[in-house]
C-alpha positions as CSV (number, residue, x, y, z in Angstrom):
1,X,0.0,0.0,0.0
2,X,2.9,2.4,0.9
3,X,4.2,2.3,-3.0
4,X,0.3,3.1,-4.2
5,X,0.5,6.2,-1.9
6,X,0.8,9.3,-3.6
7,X,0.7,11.7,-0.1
8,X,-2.0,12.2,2.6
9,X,-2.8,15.8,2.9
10,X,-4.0,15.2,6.7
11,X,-4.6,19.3,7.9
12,X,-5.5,20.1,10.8
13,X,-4.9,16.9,12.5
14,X,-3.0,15.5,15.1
15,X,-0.4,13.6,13.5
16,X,2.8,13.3,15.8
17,X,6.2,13.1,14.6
18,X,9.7,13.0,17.5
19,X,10.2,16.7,17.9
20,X,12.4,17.7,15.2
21,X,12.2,14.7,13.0
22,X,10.2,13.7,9.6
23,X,9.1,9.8,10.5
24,X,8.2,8.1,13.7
25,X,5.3,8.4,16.0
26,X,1.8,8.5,14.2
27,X,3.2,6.6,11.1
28,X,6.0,4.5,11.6
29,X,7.5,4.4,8.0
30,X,5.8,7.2,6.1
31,X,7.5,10.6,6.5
32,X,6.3,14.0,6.5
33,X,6.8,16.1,2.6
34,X,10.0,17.5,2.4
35,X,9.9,17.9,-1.3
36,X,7.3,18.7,-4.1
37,X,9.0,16.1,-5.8
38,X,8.2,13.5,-3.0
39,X,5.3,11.3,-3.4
40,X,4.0,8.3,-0.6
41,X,4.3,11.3,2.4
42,X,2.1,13.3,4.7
43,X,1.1,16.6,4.6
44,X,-0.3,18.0,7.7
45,X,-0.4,21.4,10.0
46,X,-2.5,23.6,12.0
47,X,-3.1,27.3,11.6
48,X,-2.7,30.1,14.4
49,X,-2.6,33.4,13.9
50,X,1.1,35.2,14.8
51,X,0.8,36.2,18.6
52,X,-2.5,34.7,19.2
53,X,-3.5,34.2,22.7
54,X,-5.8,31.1,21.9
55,X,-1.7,29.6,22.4
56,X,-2.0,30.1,25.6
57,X,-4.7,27.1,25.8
58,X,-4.2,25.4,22.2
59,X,-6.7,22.6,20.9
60,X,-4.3,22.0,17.5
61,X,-1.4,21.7,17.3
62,X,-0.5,19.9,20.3
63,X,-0.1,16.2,20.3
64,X,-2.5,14.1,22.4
65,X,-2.1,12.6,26.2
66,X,0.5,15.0,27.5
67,X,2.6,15.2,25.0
68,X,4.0,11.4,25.2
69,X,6.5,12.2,27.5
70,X,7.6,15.3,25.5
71,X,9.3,13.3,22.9
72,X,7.1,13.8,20.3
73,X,5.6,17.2,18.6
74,X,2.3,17.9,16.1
75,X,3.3,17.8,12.7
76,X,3.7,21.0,10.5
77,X,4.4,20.9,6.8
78,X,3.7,24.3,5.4
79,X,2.9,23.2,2.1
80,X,4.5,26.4,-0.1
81,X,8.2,25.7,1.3
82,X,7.8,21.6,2.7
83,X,11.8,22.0,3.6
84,X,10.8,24.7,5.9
85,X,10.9,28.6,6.4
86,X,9.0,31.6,5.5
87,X,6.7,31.8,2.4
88,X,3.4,33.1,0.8
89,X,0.3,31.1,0.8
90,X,-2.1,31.2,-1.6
91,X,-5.5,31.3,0.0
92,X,-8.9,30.1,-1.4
93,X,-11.3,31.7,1.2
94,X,-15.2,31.5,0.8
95,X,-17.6,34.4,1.0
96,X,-19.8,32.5,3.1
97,X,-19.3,29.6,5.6
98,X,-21.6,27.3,6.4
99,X,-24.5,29.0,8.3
100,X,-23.4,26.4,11.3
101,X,-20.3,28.0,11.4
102,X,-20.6,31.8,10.0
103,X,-22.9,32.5,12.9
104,X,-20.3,31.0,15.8
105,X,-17.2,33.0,13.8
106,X,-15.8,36.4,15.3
107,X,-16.6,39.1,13.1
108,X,-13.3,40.6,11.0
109,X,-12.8,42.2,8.3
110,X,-15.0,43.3,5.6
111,X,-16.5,39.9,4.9
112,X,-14.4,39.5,1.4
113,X,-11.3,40.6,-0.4
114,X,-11.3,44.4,-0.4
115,X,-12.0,46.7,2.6
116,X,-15.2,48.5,0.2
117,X,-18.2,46.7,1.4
118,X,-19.7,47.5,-1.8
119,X,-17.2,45.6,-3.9
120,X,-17.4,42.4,-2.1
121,X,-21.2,42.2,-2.6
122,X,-20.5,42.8,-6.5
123,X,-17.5,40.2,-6.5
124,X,-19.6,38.0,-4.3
125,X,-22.4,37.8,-6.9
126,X,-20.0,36.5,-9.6
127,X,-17.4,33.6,-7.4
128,X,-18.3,31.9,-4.2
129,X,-14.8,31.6,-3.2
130,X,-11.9,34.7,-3.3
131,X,-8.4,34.9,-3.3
132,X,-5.7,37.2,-2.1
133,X,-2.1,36.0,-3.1
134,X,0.4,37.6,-1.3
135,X,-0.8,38.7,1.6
136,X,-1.0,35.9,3.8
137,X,2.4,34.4,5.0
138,X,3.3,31.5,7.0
139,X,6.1,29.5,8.8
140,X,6.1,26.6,11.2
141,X,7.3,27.2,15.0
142,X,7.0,25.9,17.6
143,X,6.9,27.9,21.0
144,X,7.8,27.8,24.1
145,X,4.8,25.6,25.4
146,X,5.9,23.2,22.9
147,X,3.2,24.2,20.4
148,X,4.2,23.3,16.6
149,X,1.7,25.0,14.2
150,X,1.4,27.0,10.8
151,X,2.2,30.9,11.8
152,X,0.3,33.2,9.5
153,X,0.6,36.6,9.2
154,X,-2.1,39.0,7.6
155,X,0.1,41.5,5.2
156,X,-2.6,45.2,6.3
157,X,-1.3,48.4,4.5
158,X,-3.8,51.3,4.6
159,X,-2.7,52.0,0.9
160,X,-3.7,48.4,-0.4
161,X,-7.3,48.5,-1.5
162,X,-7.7,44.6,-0.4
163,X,-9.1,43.9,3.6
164,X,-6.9,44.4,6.5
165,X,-8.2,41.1,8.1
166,X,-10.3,38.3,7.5
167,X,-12.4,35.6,9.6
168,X,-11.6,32.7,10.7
169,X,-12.0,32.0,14.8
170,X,-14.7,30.6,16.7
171,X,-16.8,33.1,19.2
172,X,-16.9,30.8,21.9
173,X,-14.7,28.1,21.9
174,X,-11.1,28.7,22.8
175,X,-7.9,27.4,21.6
176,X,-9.1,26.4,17.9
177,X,-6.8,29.3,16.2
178,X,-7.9,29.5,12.3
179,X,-8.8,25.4,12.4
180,X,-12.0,25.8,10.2
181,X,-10.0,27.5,7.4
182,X,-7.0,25.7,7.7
183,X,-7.2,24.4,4.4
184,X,-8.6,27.6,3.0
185,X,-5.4,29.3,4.0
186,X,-3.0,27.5,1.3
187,X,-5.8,25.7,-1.1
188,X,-3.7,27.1,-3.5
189,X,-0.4,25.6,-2.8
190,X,-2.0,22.3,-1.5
191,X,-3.7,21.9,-5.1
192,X,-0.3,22.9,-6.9
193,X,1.5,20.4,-4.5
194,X,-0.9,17.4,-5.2
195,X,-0.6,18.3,-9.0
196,X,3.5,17.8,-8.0
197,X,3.2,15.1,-6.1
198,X,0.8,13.2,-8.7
199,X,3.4,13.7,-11.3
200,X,6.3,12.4,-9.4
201,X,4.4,8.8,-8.3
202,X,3.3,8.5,-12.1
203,X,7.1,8.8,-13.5
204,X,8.3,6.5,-10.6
């Protein structure tokens, strides 16, 4: 089964790896992506906003029952640079969530790509989804709580007609970070990834 795999985009799940290694923990054999050009590997992260105090009490992330000792760490594979560092996503994000979920989501932004509320309702009648290279930024870290997540930074410039922010945590619940758009975040590069990865298993 391990030569049919192509790679398992898991996000926002809480694979564990040993802390600072690619294999081991969750999957005995199959490694996290460290390549485009890698095929039968796992893809997996969870997103938190740069600075957010939902770290202070994380859901995702983390890896479950305490940690296992503190030997092992949640995966993080940003998918834009898989050998690590800082790079742009390319975020797909929807106009509208499921109602389930755009009535439990703090309110930011102007509820689509451009801070004139007038344009997003005109942009919105044409595409259900938006996107908004360049602006968004990530990196995996892991802080000092032993935390090992997706870091993304909002790009805001007064002078840029595009929003300043954009939604993506829960009202109520705590320690979630941007979970229900984690894959919204870098639909982009995961599609341009899986196009990679396809590629590479076919000419192996």
């Amino acid at each position: 089964l391990s030569d049919r795999l192509v790679a398992a985009h898991l996000i926002g799940t809480g694979i564990s790896v040993p802390v600072g290694e690619r294999v081991g923990g969750t999957f005995t054999q199959t490694p996290l992506c460290s390549s485009a050009n890698q095929s039968g590997c796992v893809v997996a992260y969870s997103t938190f906003r740069k600075d957010d105090p939902e770290l202070a009490t994380p859901r995702f992330g983390v890896v479950p029952d305490g940690g296992y000792d503190g030997n092992y760490e949640a995966a993080c594979t940003h998918p834009a640079a898989l050998a690590g560092g800082v790079e742009s996503l390319h975020p797909v994000l929807p106009f509208d969530q499921p109602y389930a979920f755009d009535v439990l989501l703090k309110f930011k932004g102007s509820g689509g790509p451009y801070k004139n509320w007038w344009k997003n309702v005109k942009a919105k009648r044409q595409a259900d989804f938006y996107s908004v290279p360049g602006q968004f930024t990530g990196e995996c870290v892991r802080d000092d709580n032993g935390t090992h997540y997706l870091e993304v930074t909002i790009d805001s410039d007064e002078s840029d007609p595009r929003a300043d922010d954009y939604r993506g945590e829960l009202i109520v619940v705590k320690g979630w970070g941007l979970h229900l758009i984690d894959v919204n975040l870098a639909q982009g590069d995961l599609i341009r990834l899986a196009g990679d990865q396809v590629n590479n298993w076919m000419q192996r």
